[in-house]
N, C-alpha and C positions, 0 to 999 in steps of 0.2 A: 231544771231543764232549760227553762230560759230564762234571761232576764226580767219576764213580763210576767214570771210564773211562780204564786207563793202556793206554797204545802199546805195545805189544807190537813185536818184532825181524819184518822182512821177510825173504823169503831172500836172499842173497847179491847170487843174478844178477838180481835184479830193483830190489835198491838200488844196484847195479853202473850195470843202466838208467837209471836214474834220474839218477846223477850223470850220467853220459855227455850222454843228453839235455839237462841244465839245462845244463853246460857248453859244449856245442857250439850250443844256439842261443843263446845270449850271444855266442858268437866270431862266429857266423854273422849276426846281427842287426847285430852293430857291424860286422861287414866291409861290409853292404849301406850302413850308414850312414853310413860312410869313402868307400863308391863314389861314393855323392850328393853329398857334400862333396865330394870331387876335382869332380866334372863341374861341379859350380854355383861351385865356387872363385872365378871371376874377377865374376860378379853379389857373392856373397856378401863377397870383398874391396872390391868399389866401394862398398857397403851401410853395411859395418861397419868396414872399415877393417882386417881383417887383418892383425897384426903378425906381424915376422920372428921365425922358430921360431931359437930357438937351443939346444935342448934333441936334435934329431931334426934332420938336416940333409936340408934339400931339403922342408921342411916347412913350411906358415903356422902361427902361433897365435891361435886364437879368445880375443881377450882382454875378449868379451862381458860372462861371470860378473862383476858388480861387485862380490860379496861377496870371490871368489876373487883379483879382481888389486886390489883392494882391502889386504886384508890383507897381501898379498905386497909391492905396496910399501910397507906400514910395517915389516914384518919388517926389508927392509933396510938401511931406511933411519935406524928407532932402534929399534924394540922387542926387534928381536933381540939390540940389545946392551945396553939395559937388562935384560931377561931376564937375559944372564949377569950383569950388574951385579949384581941381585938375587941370586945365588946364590953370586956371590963375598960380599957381604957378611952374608947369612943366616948363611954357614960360620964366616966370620970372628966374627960375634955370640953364634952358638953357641958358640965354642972359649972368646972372652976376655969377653964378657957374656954368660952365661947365661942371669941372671935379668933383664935388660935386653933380649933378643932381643926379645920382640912389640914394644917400644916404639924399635927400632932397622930394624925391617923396617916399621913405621907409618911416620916419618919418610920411610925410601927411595923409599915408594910414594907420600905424599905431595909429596915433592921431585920422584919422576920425573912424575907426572899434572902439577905445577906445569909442567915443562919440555916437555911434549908438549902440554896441553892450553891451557897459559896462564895468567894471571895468574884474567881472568877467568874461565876453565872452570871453575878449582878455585877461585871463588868460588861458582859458581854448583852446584857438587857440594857447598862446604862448606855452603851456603843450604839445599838438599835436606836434607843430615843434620840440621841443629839445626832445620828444620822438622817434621821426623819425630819426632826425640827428644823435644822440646817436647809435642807431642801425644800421644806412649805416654807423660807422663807421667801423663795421667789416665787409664790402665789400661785403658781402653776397646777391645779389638779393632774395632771398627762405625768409630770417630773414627779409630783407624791407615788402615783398610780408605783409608775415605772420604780421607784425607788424601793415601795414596801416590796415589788412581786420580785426584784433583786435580791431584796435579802430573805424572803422565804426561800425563794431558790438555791438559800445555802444551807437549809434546814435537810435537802436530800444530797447535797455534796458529799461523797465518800471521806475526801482529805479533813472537812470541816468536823464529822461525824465521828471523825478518830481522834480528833485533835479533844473535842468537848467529853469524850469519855474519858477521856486521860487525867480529866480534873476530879473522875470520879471513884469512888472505890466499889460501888455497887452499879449494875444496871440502872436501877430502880432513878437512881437519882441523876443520871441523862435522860430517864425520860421523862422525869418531872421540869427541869429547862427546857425539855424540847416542848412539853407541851404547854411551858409561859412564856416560851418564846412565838408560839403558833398565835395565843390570844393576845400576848401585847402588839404581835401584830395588827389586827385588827383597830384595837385603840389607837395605835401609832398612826392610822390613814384616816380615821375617823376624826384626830384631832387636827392632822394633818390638812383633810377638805377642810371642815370649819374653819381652822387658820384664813384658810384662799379664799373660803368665801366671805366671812365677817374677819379682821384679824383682831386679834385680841388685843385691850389698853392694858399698859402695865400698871396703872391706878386703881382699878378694879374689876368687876365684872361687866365692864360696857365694852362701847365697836368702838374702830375708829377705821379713816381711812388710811392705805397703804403709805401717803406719803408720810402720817405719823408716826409711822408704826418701824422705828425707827430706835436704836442706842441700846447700849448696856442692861440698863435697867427693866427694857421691854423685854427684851432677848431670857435676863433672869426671870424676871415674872413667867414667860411661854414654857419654861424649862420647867418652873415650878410649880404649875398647874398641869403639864404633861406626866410628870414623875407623878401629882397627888392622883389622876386617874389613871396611870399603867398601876400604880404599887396599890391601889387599894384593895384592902387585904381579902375580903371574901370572895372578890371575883377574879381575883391574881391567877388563879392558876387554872380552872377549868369553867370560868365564867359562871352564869349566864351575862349575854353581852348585852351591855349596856351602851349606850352613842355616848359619846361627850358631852352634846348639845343635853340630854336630859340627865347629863351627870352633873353637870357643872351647874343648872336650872336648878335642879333638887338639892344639894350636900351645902348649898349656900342657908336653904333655911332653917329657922329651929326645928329643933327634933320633938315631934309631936310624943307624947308619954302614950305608950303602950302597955297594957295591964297583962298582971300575971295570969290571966287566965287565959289570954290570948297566945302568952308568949310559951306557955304550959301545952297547951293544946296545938300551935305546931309544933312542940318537940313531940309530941305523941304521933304526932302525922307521918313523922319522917322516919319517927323509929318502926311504926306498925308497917311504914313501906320498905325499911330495911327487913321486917323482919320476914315479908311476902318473897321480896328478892332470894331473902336466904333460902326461904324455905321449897321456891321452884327449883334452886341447885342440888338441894338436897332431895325432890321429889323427882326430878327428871335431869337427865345429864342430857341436855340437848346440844350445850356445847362441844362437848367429847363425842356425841355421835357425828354433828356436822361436819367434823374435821376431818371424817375417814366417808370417801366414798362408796366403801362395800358395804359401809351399816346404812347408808343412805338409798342404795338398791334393795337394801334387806327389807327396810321399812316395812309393814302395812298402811296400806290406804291412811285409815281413820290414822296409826301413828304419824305418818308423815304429814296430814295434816297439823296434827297436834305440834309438831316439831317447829314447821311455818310457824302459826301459832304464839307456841313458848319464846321461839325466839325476838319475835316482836315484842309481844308482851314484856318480854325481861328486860330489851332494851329500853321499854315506854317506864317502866319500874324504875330498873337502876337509875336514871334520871329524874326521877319524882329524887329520889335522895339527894343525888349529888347539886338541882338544882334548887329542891325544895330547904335542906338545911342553910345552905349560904343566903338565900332568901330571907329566911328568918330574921339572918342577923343583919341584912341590906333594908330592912323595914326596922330595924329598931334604931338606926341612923339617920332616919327619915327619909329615905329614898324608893322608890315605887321599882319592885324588879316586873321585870316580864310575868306572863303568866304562868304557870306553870306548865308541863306537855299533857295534849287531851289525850284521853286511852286511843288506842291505835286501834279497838276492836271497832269503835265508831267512827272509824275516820272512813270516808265514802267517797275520795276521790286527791290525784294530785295535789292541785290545788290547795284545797283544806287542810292537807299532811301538812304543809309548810306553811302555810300563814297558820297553825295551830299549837305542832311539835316545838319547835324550835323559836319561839315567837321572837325573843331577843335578836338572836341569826336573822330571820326573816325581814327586822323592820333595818338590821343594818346594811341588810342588799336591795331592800326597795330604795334607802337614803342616797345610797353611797354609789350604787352602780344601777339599777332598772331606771329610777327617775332622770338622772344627770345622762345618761343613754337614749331620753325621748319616750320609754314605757311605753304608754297604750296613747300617747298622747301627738305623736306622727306617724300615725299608720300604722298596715300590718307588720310593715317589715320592718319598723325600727321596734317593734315588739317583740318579734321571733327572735333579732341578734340581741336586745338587751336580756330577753330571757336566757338566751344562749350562754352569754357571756357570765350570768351569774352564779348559774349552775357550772359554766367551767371552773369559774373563780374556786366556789365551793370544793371543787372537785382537786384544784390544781393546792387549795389550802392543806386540805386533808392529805397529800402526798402524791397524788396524783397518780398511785398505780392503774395497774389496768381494770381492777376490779372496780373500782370508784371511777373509770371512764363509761365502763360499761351501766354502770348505776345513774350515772349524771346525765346520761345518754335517754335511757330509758323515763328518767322524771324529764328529762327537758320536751320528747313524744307526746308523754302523758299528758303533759300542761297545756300542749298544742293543740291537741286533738280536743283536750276538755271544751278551751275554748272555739275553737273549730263547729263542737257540733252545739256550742251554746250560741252562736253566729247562725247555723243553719237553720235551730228551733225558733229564733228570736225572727228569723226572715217570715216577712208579712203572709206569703202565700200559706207556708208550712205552717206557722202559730196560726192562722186561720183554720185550718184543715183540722188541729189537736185542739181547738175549742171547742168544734161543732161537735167533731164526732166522740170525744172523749170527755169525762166528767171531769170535774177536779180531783177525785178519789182514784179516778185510772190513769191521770196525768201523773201523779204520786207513786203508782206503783209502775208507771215504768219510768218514769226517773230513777226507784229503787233498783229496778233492772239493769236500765243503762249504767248506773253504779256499781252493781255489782261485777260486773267486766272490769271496770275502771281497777277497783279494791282488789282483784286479782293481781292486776299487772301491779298493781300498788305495791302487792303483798310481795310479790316477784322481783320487781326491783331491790325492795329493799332485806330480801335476802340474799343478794349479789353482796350490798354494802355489808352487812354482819358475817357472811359466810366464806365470802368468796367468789369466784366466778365458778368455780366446781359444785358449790349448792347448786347456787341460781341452775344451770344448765342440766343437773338431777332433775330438777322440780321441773323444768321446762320441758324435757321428755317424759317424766313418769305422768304429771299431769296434764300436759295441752299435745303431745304426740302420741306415747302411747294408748294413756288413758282419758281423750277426749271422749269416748262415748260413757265410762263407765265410773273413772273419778271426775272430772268435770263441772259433769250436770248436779253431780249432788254438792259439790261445792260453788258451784256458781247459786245454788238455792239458798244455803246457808248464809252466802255474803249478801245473799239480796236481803233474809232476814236484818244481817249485819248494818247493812245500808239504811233499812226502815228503822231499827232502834236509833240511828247516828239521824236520821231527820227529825225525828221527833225529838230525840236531845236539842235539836238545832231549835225548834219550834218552843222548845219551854225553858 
């Protein structure tokens, strides 16, 4: 609630409740939602086209998610075995080139993007970098800024967008460039400030100042430590993002030895999360129902929650895999990844979604655009535009359609108001008033309260970003206009549960 205000222990049987409740209506929300999908099965397969479930027998698979069956066939089709590729020869580089390794794991990633993306793909990645570099080299952050949000701007170019499919013979493999061309953006501006603010010696890993930083030889060196962090190969194409400052910090030292029991147990992690992921598309077709508005009036209550729900859920899933497998092999090179995304059922306010979810994301928009913007550190208002502008950023990365205006809109509210009414509470009169008259245990549970409003809109935003703006605006009249009296309240009780499980996580 406020700065000055730590969560105190509930009793027993009341965070006993608490789990109970959160628990059982997640099972009970998805079983209503499993019941709709069985009944509309055979509209829902004429629609979408419903594939055979081989995972669950006697079951369809919604293979709607384009992100999720997406990735899944490149998994099998090469990444996965580049992936070990990568890791057989990282091992190999470590044992018999040591001081060779970054410049053996460059090559690999470059060799493998050549072989997936193409001739031209990884022209048009290598045209990115020496565009980038060229321009940090006049020091200027504003010139980097301007040059990388230039060339994402030709990621939604019609002319550009025809030009790049035309290298392709499948769909499948313009959007595999388009989406290593979104993240080397990222690295391209991240290596690009470091450049302006320390610039790099072509000698080794040390600074020097700009008037050094001068000739051929430096020029190679920037090129060659730029190429060794866009191509490197686990995070090449759909991240988790890493800064340069703690890529370049880390892949210099030795590679600490990692045991087979370790490295056994998370490959069990990520297949037990693939196989949750499989098994909610094959238990509930939430994505085939979200895409039609008339099964989204159809709903029942408890399903439509459920739908909310699954949908987050699967997106919190699908990224336990995509970020938790590359991970793996980003620690067995001795490099520390982000953390992994917390469940979204405990997540209890803006704020927390994003310094939690995306952790990688999150510390490269404090680095790179909240702090160098002023943050919390000149006043209110250079806090509202650096928030502003990071969630545009975000927003304008992503594509910048309308539904992701309306999403970036809505978290950028969220963040406001969190802090807003954490200024209110924190003000001497009012913290005064909530000591005297309230315990620490009723301090707790109306935090839990206050959260659970927050976890709504939480939950509401971010089915704008997975759905659309046609969800979002379903849920916004079924639940907060027409059904404020009667779905609402029992959902705002449930998130409050929600909220109390997500404190006490926080507490232990």
């Amino acid at each position: 609630m406020t700065s000055k205000w730590e969560p105190v222990s509930l009793p027993q049987w009341e965070m006993t409740a608490y789990w109970i409740l959160s628990f059982s209506s997640h099972l009970y929300s998805f079983y209503q939602l499993h019941r709709f999908s069985k009944e509309h099965e055979v509209s829902l397969d004429r629609e979408v086209q419903l594939e055979r479930g081989f995972l669950i027998w006697g079951f369809k698979k919604d293979p709607t998610d384009f992100e999720w069956s997406f990735w899944n066939e490149w998994a099998w089709q090469s990444l996965l075995w580049s992936l070990i590729g990568h890791a057989v020869v990282s091992k190999l580089a470590a044992h018999f080139l040591p001081q060779f390794r970054l410049a053996v794991l460059m090559a690999y990633g470059v060799l493998s993007a050549a072989w997936l993306l193409g001739v031209w793909g990884l022209t048009l990645l290598m045209l990115h970098l020496s565009i980038s570099l060229v321009v940090a080299q006049l020091h200027s952050p504003i010139l980097s800024w301007f040059c990388t949000l230039l060339l994402l701007s030709t990621l939604n170019v019609t002319a550009f967008q025809d030009l790049q499919r035309g290298w392709y013979t499948s769909e499948d493999q313009y959007y595999l460039l388009l989406f290593s061309t979104a993240v080397c953006s990222l690295r391209c501006i991240s290596f690009s400030l470091e450049l302006c603010w320390r610039p790099l010696q072509a000698g080794g890993p040390n600074y020097c100042t700009p008037l050094e930083d001068k000739g051929l030889k430096t020029l190679i060196f920037k090129f060659y430590k730029l190429t060794a962090y866009c191509f490197y190969h686990p995070l090449f194409y759909n991240g988790p993002i890493v800064t340069y400052r703690d890529f370049s910090e880390q892949i210099e030292k030795p590679v600490c030895k990692v045991s087979v029991v370790d490295v056994l147990s998370g490959i069990l992690r990520v297949f037990v999360w693939w196989c949750l992921a499989e098994f909610m598309i094959h238990f509930m077709y939430m994505h085939a129902i979200q895409s039609n508005e008339t099964y989204l009036e159809m709903l029942p209550p408890w399903a439509l929650g459920g739908l909310a729900l699954a949908l987050v859920q699967f997106f919190y899933v699908k990224y336990l895999v995509l970020f938790g497998a590359v991970s793996l092999l980003v620690r067995l090179d001795g490099l520390e990844p982000p953390n992994l995304p917390r469940c979204v059922s405990i997540m209890y306010s803006f704020t927390g979604m994003w310094r939690q979810f995306d952790v990688g994301l999150y510390k490269w928009l404090i680095r790179y655009i909240y702090v160098p913007l002023g943050g919390s550190r000149h006043g209110v208002f250079r806090k509202l535009v650096s928030t502003a502008l990071a969630f545009g950023f975000v927003c304008f990365w992503h594509g910048c359609h309308d539904y992701l205006q309306y999403w970036a809109l809505l978290n950028w509210i969220g963040v406001v108001v969190e802090n807003v009414l954490a200024l209110l509470f924190s003000s001497r009169p009012l913290h005064h008033v909530i000591v005297r008259f309230l315990s620490p245990r009723m301090q707790r549970r109306g935090l839990a309260l206050i959260s659970a409003f927050s976890t709504a809109f939480l939950i509401l935003s971010n089915l704008f970003f997975l759905g659309g703006i046609h969800v979002g605006r379903v849920f916004w009249k079924r639940v907060f206009v027409q059904g404020w009296s009667s779905v609402a309240v029992p959902m705002v009780a449930f998130l409050y549960c929600f909220a109390q499980v997500g404190i006490e996580w926080d507490m232990r």
